[in-house]
C-alpha positions as CSV (number, residue, x, y, z in Angstrom):
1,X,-127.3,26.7,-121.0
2,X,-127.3,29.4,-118.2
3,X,-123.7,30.4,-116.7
4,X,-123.5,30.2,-113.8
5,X,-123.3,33.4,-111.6
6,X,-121.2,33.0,-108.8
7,X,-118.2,31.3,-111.5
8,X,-119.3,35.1,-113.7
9,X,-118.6,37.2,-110.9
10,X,-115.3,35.8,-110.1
11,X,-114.2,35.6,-114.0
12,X,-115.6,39.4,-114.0
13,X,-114.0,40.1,-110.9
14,X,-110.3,39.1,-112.6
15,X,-111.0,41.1,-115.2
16,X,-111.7,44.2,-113.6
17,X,-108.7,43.8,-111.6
18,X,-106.5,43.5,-115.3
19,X,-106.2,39.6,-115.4
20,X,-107.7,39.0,-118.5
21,X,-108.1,35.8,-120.8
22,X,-107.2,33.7,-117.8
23,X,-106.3,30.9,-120.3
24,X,-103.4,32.6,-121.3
25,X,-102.2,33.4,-117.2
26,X,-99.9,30.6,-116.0
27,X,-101.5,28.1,-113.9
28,X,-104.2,29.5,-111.5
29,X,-105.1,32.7,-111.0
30,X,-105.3,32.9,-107.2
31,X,-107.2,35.8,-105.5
32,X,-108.2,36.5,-101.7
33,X,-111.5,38.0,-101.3
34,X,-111.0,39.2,-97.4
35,X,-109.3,37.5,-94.5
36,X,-111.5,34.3,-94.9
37,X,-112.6,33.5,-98.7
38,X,-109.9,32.8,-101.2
39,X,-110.6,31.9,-105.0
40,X,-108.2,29.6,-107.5
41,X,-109.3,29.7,-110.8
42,X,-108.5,27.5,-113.6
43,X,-109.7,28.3,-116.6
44,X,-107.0,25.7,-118.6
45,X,-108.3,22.7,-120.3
46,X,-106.4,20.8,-117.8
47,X,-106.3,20.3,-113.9
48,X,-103.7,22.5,-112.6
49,X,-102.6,22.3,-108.3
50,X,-106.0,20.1,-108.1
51,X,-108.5,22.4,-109.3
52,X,-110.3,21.1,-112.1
53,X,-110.1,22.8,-115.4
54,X,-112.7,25.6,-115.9
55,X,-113.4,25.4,-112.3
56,X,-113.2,27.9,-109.6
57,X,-112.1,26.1,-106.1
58,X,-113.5,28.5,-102.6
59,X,-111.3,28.0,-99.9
60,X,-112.3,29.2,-96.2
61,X,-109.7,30.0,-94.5
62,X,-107.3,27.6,-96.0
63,X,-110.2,24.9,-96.5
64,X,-112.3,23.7,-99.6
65,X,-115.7,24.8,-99.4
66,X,-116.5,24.6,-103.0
67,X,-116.3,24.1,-106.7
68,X,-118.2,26.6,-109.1
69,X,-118.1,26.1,-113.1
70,X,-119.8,28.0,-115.7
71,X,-122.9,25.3,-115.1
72,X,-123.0,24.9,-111.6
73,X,-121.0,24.0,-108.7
74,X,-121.9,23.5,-104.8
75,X,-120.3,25.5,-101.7
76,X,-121.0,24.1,-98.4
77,X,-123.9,24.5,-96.2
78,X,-123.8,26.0,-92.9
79,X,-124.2,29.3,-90.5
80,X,-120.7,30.8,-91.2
81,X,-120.0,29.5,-94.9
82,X,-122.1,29.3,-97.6
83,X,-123.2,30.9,-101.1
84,X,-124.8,33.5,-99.6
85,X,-122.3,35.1,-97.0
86,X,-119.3,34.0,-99.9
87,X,-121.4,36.4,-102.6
88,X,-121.7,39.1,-99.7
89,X,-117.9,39.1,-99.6
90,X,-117.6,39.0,-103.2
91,X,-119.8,42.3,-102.9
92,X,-118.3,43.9,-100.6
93,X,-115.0,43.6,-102.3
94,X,-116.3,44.5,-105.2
95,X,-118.1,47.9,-103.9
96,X,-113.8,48.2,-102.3
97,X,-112.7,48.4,-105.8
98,X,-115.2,51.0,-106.7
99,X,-114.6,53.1,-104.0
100,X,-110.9,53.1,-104.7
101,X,-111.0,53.5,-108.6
102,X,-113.2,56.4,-107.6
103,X,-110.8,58.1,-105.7
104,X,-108.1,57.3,-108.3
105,X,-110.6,58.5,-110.5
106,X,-111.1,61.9,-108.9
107,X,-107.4,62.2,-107.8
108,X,-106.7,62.1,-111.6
109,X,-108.9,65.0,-112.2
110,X,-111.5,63.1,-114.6
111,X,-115.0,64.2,-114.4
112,X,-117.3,61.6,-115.2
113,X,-118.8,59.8,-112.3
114,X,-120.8,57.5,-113.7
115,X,-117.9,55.6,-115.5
116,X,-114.5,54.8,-113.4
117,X,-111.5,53.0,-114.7
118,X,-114.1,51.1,-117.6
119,X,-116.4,50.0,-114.3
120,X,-119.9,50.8,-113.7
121,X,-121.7,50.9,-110.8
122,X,-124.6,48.9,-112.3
123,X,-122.2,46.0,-112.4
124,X,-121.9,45.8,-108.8
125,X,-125.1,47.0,-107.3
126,X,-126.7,43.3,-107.7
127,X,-124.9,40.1,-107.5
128,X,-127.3,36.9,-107.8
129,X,-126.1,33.3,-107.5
130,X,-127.3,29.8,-107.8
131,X,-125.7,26.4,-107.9
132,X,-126.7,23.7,-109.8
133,X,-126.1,20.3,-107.9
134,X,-127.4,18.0,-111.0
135,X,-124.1,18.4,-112.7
């Protein structure tokens, strides 16, 4: 079975920022994107503050918008939220981290470009998603 992509990012996302084995982190891992997309993640066996266990709940500003698991999920449908514009923010946070590792990086005095804080650039140049609504 394929994983989904979306639920990967955010899981790789935590990880990049030090919050790893999010089974062992107490209760959900919480993480705002920007100023309108939040994540919870539960990656417990058990629902914890209403999100589903291994499930990741989006919130838009405040609201559910969707539920992403390692096999599928659904996000909302519309203009101003949906899976495309939440992965663009997912992005664009991502290629944030970047940038500042790389400053940190060169700040430091290390010399190696290509590999920043254990993060490659190949990892966030391209994000793809889909959601499976047959689950």
């Amino acid at each position: 079975m394929a994983v989904n992509e979306a639920f990967a990012e955010i899981t790789g996302l935590a990880e990049k920022l030090g919050f790893k084995n999010l089974d062992e982190h107490p209760g959900l891992w919480e993480y705002k994107i920007d100023d309108k997309w939040t994540v919870k993640v539960n990656e417990h066996d058990e629902m914890v503050g209403l999100v589903q266990g291994h499930h990741c709940l989006v919130l838009y500003h405040g609201w559910p918008v969707g539920t992403l698991h390692r096999l599928g999920g659904w996000i909302t449908w519309g203009p101003i939220k949906n899976e495309q514009v939440f992965m663009e923010a997912v992005r664009k946070r991502a290629a944030e981290l970047m940038k500042n590792s790389k400053a940190n990086h060169i700040k430091r005095g290390e010399s190696s470009p290509e590999k920043i804080n254990g993060l490659r650039k190949e990892n966030f140049d391209t994000l793809n998603i889909w959601i499976r609504l047959d689950d």
